[in-house]
N, C-alpha and C positions, 0 to 999 in steps of 0.2 A: 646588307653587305654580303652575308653568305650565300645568298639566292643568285645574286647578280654577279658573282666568283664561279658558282658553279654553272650558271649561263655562260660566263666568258670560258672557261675549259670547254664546254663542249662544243661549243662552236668553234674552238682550234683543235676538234677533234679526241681533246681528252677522253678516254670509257671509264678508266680503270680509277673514279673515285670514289675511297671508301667515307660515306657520308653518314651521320648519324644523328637521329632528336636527340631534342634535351632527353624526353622520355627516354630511349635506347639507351642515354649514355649521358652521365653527370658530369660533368668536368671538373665539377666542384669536390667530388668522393678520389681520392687519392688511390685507393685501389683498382677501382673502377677504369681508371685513367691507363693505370701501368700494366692492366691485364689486356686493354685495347690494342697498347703499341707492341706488346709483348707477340700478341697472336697475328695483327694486320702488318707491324713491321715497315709504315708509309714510309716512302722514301722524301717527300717530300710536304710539310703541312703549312697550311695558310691557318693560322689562330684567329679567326674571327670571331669567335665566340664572346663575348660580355653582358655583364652585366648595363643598361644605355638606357638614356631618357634625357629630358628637355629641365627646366631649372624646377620646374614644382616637382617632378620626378627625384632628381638630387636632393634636394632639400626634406622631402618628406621623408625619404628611405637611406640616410648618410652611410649605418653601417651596414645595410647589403650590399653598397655599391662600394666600399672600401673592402668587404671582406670576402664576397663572391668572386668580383675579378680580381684578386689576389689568389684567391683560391686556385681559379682558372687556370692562370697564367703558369703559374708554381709549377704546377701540376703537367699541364702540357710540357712549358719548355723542360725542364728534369728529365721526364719522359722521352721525349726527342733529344736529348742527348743521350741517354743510356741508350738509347736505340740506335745512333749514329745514322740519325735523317741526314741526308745529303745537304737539302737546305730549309730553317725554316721563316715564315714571313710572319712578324709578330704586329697584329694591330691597334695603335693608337686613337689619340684627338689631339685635335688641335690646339684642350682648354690644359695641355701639358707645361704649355708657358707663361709665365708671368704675366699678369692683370695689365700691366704697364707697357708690354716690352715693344720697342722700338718696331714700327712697321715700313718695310714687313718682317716677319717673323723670321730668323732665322734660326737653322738648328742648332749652331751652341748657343742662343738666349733661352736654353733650358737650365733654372735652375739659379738665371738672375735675377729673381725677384720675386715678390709675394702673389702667391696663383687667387685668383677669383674665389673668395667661398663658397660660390651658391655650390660651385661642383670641386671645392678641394679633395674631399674624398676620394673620388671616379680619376681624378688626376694626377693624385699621389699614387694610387694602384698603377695606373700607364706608366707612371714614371716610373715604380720599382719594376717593372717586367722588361724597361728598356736597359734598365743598370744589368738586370740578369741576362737580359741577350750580350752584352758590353762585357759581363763580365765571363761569361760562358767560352765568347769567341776569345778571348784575351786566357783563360787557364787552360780549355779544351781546343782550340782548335776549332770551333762550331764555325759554321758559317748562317749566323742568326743577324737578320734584319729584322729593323723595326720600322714601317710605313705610317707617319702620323701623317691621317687626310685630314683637311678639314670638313666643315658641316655637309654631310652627307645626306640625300633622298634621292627615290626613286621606286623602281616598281615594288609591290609586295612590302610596303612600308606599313609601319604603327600607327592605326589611328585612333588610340585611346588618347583623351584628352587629357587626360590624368599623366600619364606618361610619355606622349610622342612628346619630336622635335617639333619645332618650330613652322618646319612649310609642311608638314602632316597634319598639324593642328590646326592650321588655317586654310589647306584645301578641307579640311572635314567642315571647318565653322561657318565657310562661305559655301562653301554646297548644301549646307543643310539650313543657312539661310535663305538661298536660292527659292531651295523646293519649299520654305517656311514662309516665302513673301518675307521675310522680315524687313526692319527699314535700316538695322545696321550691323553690326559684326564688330565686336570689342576684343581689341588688340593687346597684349600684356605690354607697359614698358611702353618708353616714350615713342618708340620708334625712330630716335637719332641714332640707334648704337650702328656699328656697321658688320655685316659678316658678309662673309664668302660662302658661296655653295659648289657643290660638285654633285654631278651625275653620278650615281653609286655603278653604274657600268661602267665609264671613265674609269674609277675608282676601281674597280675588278681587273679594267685591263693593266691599269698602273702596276697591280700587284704582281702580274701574270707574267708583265713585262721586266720587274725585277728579279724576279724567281727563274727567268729564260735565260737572265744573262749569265755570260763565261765566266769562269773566276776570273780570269785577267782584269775584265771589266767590276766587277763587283769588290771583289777582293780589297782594293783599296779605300772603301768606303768602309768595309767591316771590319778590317783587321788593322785595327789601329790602336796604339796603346793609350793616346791624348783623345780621339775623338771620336763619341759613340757611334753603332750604328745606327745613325737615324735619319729618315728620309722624311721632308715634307713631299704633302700630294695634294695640290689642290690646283685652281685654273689659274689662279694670278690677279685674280681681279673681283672687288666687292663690292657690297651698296647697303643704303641705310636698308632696317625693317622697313619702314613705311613704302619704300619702294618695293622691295619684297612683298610685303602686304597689297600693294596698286599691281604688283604683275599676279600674282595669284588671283584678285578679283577680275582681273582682265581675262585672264583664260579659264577660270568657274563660269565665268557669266555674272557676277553680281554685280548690282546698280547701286545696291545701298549704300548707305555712310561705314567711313572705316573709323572709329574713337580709339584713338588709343588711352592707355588704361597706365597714365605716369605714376599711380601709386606702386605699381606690381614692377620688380625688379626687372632693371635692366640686363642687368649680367658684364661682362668685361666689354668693355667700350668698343674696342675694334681689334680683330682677332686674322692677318690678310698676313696668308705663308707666303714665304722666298722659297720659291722650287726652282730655284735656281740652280740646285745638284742634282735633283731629278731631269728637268730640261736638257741641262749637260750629258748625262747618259742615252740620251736621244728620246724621251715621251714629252706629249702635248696630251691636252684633252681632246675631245671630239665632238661634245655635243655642249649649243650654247646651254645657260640656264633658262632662256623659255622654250627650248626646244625639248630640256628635259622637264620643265615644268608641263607640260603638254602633254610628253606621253607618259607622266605621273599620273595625271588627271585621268586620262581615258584608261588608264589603269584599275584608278581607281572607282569609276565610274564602274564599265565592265565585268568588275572582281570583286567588289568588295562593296558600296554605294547600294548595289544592281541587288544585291543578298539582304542579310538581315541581318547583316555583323554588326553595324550601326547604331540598331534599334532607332531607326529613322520615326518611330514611329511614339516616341519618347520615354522609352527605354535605357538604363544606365547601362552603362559598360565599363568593363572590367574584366583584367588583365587574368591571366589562368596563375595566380599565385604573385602574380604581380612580378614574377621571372620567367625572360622568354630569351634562350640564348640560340645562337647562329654556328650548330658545331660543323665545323669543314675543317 
């Protein structure tokens, strides 16, 4: 999401972004944080940074992803208010709503009901960062959104098996059965749950497109004493895994069998946002999902496949500490 934030800046001509690694700059060190904003002074930040991973990810590692992106968040938003950012755009998920909640999701069914475990962690953290932007704009005056996209890929994605999402994991397993000959590709999970994807450049320009707008237009979404600021962002429309899984093998190339693997959790049944308040403010998306499936692939092919990032050659992989954050 950071990568394809700062591709959407600079292609509406953005220069002047102050960008920084994990390495440069912790988000999780509290001082580190308050000396950045002190000396740069950004007028405007998009918080994309977290802690992020697919349900074996969640589940192996609960209290990184509970106390890293707490950490983050804390940290950044405080920070941009003592520094009186004009505006900031704090980023969510999807798995912020309840396991249950009525589809489609809308934004107050945060908060009615009991959230999925494999990631209540990662989603209790979202959830306190959005009470802080809620509660910020309501004592200070902030002008803080919160954007919850739903399931995001796209170019410069994770393809650790251990920790990516879902269509990262399965462009890596069908590509490298591909080039394996193998005869099949095993799937986590029944493959009936349903989700939604988005283009993570979609997804940039959503943000770009919130952060442009006037107060007039804004102002009424954030500055409300009953209703948080929160924004869904996704395309409106979803499909089982197994379908997901038949378009990824369609545009890999692979012939062989798909099994899916019903003893490995499912995760929350079906998870399809109402951007119905985004919409209203005048954004769509722009690219289908096999069109971003597509130039995922040749992305990944290209970039990453083509190298020796993979260990194509059967080789384990693993993550650089097993924390890899997106500071913009």
């Amino acid at each position: 999401m950071g990568s394809a934030l700062v591709r959407r800046l600079r292609s509406a001509g953005y220069s002047n972004l102050l960008l920084r690694t994990h390495r440069e700059l912790d988000l999780t060190e509290h001082h580190a944080v308050r000396e950045f904003f002190a000396v740069e002074k950004p007028d405007y930040v998009f918080l994309a940074a977290a802690r992020v991973g697919g349900i074996l990810a969640n589940s192996t590692y609960p209290a990184d992803f509970v106390s890293q992106n707490l950490f983050i968040q804390t940290n950044v938003i405080h920070e941009a208010f003592r520094s009186n950012v004009k505006r900031l755009l704090f980023l969510g998920s999807s798995c912020i709503y309840p396991k249950f909640a009525t589809q489609p999701i809308k934004e107050d069914a945060l908060l009615g009901g009991p959230l999925e475990s494999t990631n209540q962690p990662y989603a209790l953290a979202k959830i306190s960062g959005i009470e802080m932007c809620w509660s910020y704009n309501r004592q200070y005056g902030t002008r803080f959104v919160a954007a919850m996209p739903t399931n995001l890929f796209g170019l410069a994605d994770r393809y650790d098996l251990h920790n990516s999402h879902v269509i990262p994991a399965l462009i890596r397993k069908m590509h490298e059965a591909k080039i394996g000959e193998s005869a099949e590709v095993v799937v986590w999970g029944s493959g009936n749950v349903r989700r939604e994807f988005l283009f993570a450049d979609d997804a940039a320009d959503a943000c770009v497109f919130l952060m442009c707008l006037t107060n007039d237009k804004i102002d009424p979404v954030l500055i409300h004493e009953t209703r948080r600021p929160l924004i869904n962002v996704g395309c409106g429309e979803d499909l089982t895994i197994r379908e997901v899984a038949e378009l990824i093998a369609n545009v890999v190339g692979f012939k062989g069998k798909l099994v899916f693997d019903a003893s490995k959790p499912d995760g929350t049944p079906r998870k399809l946002l109402d951007t119905s308040r985004l919409t209203t403010l005048g954004w769509k998306p722009q690219t289908t999902l096999c069109e971003g499936l597509q130039k995922t692939y040749r992305d990944f092919s290209k970039n990453i496949a083509s190298g020796s990032q993979l260990g194509l050659s059967g080789a384990k992989v693993t993550s650089s500490n097993s924390t890899e954050f997106a500071n913009l």
